[in-house]
Every structure is written in structure tokens, then in C-alpha cells.
N, C-alpha and C positions, 0 to 999 in steps of 0.2 A: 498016761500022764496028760492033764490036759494040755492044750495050745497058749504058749506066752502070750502077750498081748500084744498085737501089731505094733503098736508103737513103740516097742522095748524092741521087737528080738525082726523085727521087718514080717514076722510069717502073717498071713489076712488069714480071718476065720471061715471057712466056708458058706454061712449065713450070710456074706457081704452082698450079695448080689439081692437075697431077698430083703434084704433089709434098707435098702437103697432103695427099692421100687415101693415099700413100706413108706419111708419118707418123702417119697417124690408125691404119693397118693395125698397123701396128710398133707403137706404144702399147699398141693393144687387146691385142696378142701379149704385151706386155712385162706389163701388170696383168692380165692370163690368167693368166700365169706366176708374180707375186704372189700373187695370188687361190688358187693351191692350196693354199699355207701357210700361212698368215695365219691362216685359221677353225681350225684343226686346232692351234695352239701349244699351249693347253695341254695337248693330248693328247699332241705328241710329248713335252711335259716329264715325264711320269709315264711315257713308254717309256723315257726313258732317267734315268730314276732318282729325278726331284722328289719327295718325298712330305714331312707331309701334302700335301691340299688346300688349306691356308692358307701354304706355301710353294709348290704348284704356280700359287695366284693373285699372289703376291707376283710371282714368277719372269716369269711371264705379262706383267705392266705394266713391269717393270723391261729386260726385253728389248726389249719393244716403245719405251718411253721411250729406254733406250738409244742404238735406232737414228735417235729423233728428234732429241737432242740431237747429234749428230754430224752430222749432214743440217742442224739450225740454223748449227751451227758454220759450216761448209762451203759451202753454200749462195750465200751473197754471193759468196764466193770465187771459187768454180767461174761464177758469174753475171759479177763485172766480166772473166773471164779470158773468156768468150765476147765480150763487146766490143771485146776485142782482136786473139781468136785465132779467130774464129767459133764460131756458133750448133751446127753442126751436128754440128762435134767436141767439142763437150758431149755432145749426143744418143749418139755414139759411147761415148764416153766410162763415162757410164751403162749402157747398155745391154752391151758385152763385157764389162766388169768385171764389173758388177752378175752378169753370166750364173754369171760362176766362183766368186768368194761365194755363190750360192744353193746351186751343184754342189757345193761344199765343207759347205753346213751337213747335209747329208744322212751327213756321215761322222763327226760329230763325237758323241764318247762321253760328254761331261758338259756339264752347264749352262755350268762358264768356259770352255770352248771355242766352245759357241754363244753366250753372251755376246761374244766378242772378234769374231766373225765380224756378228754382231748391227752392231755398231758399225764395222768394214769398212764394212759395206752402205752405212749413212750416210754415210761418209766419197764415198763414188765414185758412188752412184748417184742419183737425182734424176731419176727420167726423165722425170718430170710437168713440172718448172720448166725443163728444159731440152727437151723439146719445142715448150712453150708459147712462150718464147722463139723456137725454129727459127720458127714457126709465126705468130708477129707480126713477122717481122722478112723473110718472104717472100708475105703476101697482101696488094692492097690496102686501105687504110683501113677503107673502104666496106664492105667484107667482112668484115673482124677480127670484130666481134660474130657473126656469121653460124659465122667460121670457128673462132671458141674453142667454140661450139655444138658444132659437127661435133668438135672435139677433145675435147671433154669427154665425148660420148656415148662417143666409143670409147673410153676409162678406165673409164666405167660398163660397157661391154658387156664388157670383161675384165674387169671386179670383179664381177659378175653370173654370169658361166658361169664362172669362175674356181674358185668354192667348190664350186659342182655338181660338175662336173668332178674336178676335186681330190678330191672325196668319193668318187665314184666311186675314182680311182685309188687314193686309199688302201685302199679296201676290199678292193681288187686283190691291188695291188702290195705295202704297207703306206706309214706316213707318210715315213720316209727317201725311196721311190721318186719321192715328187710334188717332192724337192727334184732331181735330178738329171733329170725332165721339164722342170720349173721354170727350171732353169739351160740348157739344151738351147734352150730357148724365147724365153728373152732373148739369148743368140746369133743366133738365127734374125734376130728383128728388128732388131737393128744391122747385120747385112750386109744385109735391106732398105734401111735408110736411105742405106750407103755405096754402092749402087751405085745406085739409083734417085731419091733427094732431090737436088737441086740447088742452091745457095745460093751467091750473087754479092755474096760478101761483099770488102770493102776497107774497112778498119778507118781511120776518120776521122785524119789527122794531128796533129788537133789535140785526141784525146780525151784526159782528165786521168785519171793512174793513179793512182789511191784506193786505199790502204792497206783492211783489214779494218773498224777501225774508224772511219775518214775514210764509206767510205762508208755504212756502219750510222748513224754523226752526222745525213749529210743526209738518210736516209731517216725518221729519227725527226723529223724538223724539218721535213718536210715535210709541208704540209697537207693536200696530195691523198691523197701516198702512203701518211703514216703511221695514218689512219683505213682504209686497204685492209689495211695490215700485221693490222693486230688485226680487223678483221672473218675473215680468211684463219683466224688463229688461233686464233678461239672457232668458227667452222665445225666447222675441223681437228679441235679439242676434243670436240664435242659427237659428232662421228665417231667419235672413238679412244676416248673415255672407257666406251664399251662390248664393246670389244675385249678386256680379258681376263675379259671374266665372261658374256658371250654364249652363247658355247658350253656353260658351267655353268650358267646359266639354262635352256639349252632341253634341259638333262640332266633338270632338277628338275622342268620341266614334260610331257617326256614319259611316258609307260607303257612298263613292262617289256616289254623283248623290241624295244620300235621303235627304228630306223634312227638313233639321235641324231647321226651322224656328216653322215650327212644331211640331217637338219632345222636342223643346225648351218649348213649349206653355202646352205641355203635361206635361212636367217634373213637370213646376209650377202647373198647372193643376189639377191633378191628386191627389195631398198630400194637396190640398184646398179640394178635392171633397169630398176625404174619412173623411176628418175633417168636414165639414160639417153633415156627417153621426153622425158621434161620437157626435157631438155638439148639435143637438137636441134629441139623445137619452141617455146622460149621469146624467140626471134628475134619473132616476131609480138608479140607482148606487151611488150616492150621499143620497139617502133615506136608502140605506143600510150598507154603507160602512162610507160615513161623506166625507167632503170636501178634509182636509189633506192629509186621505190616497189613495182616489182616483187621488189627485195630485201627489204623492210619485211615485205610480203608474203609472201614464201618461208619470213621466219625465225620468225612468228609461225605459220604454217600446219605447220610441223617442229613446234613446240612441243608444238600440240596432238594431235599423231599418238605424240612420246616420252611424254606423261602416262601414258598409261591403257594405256602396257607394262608401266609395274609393277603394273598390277590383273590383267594375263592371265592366265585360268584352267586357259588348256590352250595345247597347241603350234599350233592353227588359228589360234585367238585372236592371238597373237602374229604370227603369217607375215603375217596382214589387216593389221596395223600396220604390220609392217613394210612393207609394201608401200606402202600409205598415205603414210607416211616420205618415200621416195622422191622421188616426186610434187612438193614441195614443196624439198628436199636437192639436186634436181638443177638445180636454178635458179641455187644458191646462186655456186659458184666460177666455171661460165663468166663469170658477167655480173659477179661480181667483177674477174677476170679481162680482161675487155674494157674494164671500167674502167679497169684498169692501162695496156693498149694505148693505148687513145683518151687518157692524161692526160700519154704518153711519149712524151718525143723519141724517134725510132729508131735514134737514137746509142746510147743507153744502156738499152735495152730489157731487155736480159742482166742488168743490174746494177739494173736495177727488179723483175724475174722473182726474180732471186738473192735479196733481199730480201724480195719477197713469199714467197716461199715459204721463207725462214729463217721467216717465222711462221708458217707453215704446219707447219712440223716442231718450231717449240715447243711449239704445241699438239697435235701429234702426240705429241710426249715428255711431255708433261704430262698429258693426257687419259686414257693407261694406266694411271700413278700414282696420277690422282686415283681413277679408277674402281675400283682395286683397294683403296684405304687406304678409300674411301663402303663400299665391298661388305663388306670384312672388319668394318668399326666398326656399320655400321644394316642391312645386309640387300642382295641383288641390287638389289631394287623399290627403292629409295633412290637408285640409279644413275641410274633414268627419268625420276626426279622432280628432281634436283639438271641432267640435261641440258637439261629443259623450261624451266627457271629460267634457263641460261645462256644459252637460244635466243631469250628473252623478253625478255633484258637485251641481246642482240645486236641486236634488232631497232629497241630507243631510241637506241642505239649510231650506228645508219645514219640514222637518220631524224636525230640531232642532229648529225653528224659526216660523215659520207660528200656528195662532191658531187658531180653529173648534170655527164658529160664536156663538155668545152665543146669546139668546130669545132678551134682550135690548140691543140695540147698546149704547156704552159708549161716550160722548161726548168730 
């Protein structure tokens, strides 16, 4: 007789374990594939035509916001439709579309055409909240904190060699080349998933179909979830808000003649890699300490690594921090994350992920804009200092509002 489905009858199917390290592979593939474009935007905006500088930084945050409001939009959406339709035809979902948008922005001749493609992306792809989904909704319980660890490293370890790489290929190929790798790469990892993940899913009889805003109502009215909403979101923030002047910064801090393309790849690089470190081994610390306060911890410990980037003298100066960064960054979403799992029915796991990570992507859209309107009005250094501020307030935030999972998750 076969096995019920984990999430009806509690038993896990014995493929859990492979099919976990299935998706961690495809992720790390899929923010690999990210990761080559990402560092380099505002550079391809002055290839194809942006000028000044004070329009190539405007362009910079508004693309990048762009694609996060459309990914907020969307997000719940694509989350309650996995509840219904499964987990893992989201993952697909993201990941083949996602492939053709990136291979498309590689061809496109002006800003409103990578603008529309920009906002495509959001629309379809999501591969972070629809993994994590796949990925809570096939380990057991016991494991979830363990296995958001294991998931979130491999996001860091594609967001880390991502930019490297990328640099490299740019230097190659030029920047158009890294979108048609890029896109090539997320292909790859969705026919990982379709033939190798396995997911026993049967969609509850009795699950209730919430409208857009029906279910955004009970996420905000929720008292577990909607303090995970807004942590997710000033994280997200304090991430993106230095993504369009990064690369312009470590323009201003290097010397004629050096690699900026690559000190660029490093900057990003570097504060993914050491996150990665921190993210598969923060399991231990969470069995000692608790969730809360190891968050408390993480957002005050960022704080003081963003300060004293706006003092950096040179481009060494700056990598040490970012590195620094990391350390403390990479703590942050797994165990927020785990929180989510442990506080959720696994009926509705999809439509709790959808949610969380519509905050995830407001602060994504918002953290580009802010960091570029801070950059243009006080200076880059005003970036560092305004993120430190938000990490600081993040941190009163969990400690007043977030709560330590309890054994039954509350429906």
C-alpha cells in the first residue's frame, strides 16, 4: 500500500533527503545565474545608452524596485495556487520562465525594454519562496530548521560565486553574454527538479480558496506571521538598498587601471560567501540559544559591520567588511524562515511562504529606491549609515514582536 502524503497522515517519504539536496543543487544553479547580473546593472545601463550618472543611478534602483514590486504583487498568488496545485510546479514554474526572461534581457536595445522584462521576472519567477515552500512541505518537522540551513547556504553559495564568475564572463564575453549563460542556467536547474524531486502531494479537500486580498487580510492579522512579514522586509531592505550604488562605490574607491568589474563581483561576493558559512552552521546555536535571540543577535551584529562601510578608505577596507557582513546576514532569513515552518499548518505552507516573501520583495522594491534617492541627496556613505539604522530598529522589532516556535503550529 503506498505511503499517505506527509502532509495528511505526518509520515515523510523516504526520497526526502534526496530530493532536498535535488533542490538545494537547482537553487544554488538558479542564484548562480542571478548573481551574474545583478552586480554589473549599472554598467550594462551605460552600454546601452543611460547617461548621466545621476540617471544611470536612478535607472539602477527603479529596475531593480520594479522587479520587486511585481514579485510582491504576485507572490501570495503563485503561494495559495501552490496549496492547491503543488509545491513543485511553482519551482518549475520559476525556474523555465524565469530561464527565458533572463535570455531575453540580453537582447534588449533600451531601458523600456529592460524595464518591461525587469517586471516579467517578478511576475513568474520567485525561486527562493517557491523552493522554500517545496522544501517545508517534504522534510520532517525535526529537520525543517536543519533543512532551511541547508537551503539557504545554497542561495548564498550561488549569490557568492555568482558575481565572481559573472565578472569573469563579462570580461570575456561582454555583459549581454552573462544574460544568455544566465538564462541557459536556470533551464538547467528546473529540469533538475522535474526529473529528480519528488513531492506526494494531495491537496486537502477541505482547503479554503482566498482571494489576493482575503489572504494578505489574515496574514497581516496574524500575530505569528505578520511580525515574520516585516522582519523578512527590513532584512530584504537592508540587502537591496545597496545594490544600485555598490558597484559605484567600489568604482570611487578603487585606483586607475584596477579590475572594478571585479572588485564589484567581490564586494557582492564575499558578504554571500561568509553567509553561506553562517547559514549552514547556525543550527547549533538555535538549539542553544532559541530562534529570537539568535535573530536579535544577527541584526544588531550586521549593524555594526554596515557602519564603518561608509568610512572605507580603499577597496581592501571595504571587502573586510563585507565579509564581516556576511557572518552575521546569513543567520538572518534561514531562521526567520524556519520560524515560518515551525508556526505553520502544512496545509497552507505555500500561502504562508507566498506572504512572506511578498515582504521580502517590498523590501526588495523599496531598498533600491531608497538607496538611490539617500545616494543622489547626502552621498554613497549615507547608504551605510541609514542601513545600520534600519538593522538596529530591526533588531527592537524581534525582540518586541517576534515569537520562539511553539511544538503545534496554530492554524
Amino acid at each position: 500500500m503506498p505511503a499517505p502524503p506527509s502532509h495528511v497522515s505526518g509520515a515523510v517519504s523516504p526520497s526526502w533527503r534526496t530530493s532536498l539536496y535535488v533542490i538545494c543543487v537547482a537553487q544554488a544553479t538558479a542564484m548562480l545565474a542571478f548573481g551574474f547580473v545583478l552586480p554589473f546593472l549599472p554598467l550594462y545601463l551605460r552600454e546601452i545608452g543611460v547617461s548621466p550618472d545621476s540617471a544611470v543611478v536612478f535607472w539602477s534602483g527603479a529596475l531593480v524596485t520594479s522587479t520587486g514590486v511585481s514579485l510582491a504583487i504576485f507572490s501570495p498568488i503563485w503561494g495559495a495556487l501552490a496549496d492547491r496545485r503543488g509545491r513543485k510546479l511553482m519551482v518549475l514554474r520559476s525556474m523555465l520562465v524565469g530561464g527565458l526572461i533572463i535570455a531575453l534581457m540580453g537582447l534588449v536595445q533600451n531601458v523600456g525594454q529592460f524595464l518591461a522584462l525587469r517586471i516579467l521576472q517578478g511576475m513568474f519567477t520567485g525561486t527562493i519562496a517557491a523552493s522554500t515552500a517545496l522544501v517545508a512541505s517534504i522534510v520532517p518537522r525535526e529537520r525543517l530548521a536543519a533543512s532551511m540551513g541547508i537551503l539557504q547556504t545554497s542561495v548564498y553559495v550561488g549569490i557568492s560565486a555568482g558575481p565572481v564568475m559573472g565578472g569573469v564572463i563579462a570580461q570575456v564575453a561582454g555583459i549581454r553574454g552573462t544574460f544568455f549563460v544566465a538564462g541557459g542556467m536556470l533551464v538547467i536547474a528546473g529540469l533538475l527538479v522535474w526529473q529528480f524531486v519528488h513531492e506526494h502531494f494531495a491537496p486537502p479537500s477541505s482547503a479554503p480558496r482566498l482571494g489576493f486580498m482575503q489572504t494578505l487580510g489574515h496574514g497581516l492579522r496574524s500575530r505569528a506571521l505578520m511580525p515574520l512579514m516585516v522582519t523578512l522586509l527590513l532584512v530584504q531592505l537592508s540587502s537591496a538598498i545597496v545594490f544600485p550604488i555598490l558597484p559605484l562605490y567600489v568604482q570611487q574607491l578603487s585606483s586607475p587601471g584596477d579590475p572594478v568589474k571585479l572588485y564589484a563581483g567581490l564586494a557582492f561576493g564575499l558578504t554571500a560567501g561568509f553567509s553561506a558559512l553562517a547559514a549552514i552552521s547556525y543550527g547549533k546555536l538555535v538549539d542553544r540559544g532559541g530562534y529570537r535571540r539568535i535573530l536579535v543577535f544577527a541584526c544588531f551584529g550586521a549593524a555594526l559591520f554596515f557602519l564603518p562601510q561608509a568610512f572605507a578608505r580603499n577597496i581592501a577596507q571595504l571587502l573586510l567588511l563585507r565579509a564581516g557582513l556576511g557572518i552575521f546576514f546569513g543567520v538572518l532569513i534561514p531562521a526567520t524562515n524556519a520560524i515560518v515552518g515551525l508556526s505553520t499548518p502544512p496545509e497552507i505552507r505555500g500561502s504562508a511562504y507566498g506572504l512572506t516573501n511578498g515582504g521580502t520583495a517590498v523590501g526588495n522594491a523599496i531598498g533600491p529606491l531608497l538607496g538611490s534617492t539617500i545616494a543622489a541627496s547626502f552621498g554613497y556613505s549615507a547608504v551605510f549609515i541609514a542601513t545600520a539604522t534600519v538593522l538596529v530598529a530591526l533588531g527592537g522589532w524581534v525582540m518586541a514582536l517576534v515569537r520562539e516556535p511553539t511544538a503545534s503550529p496554530t492554524p
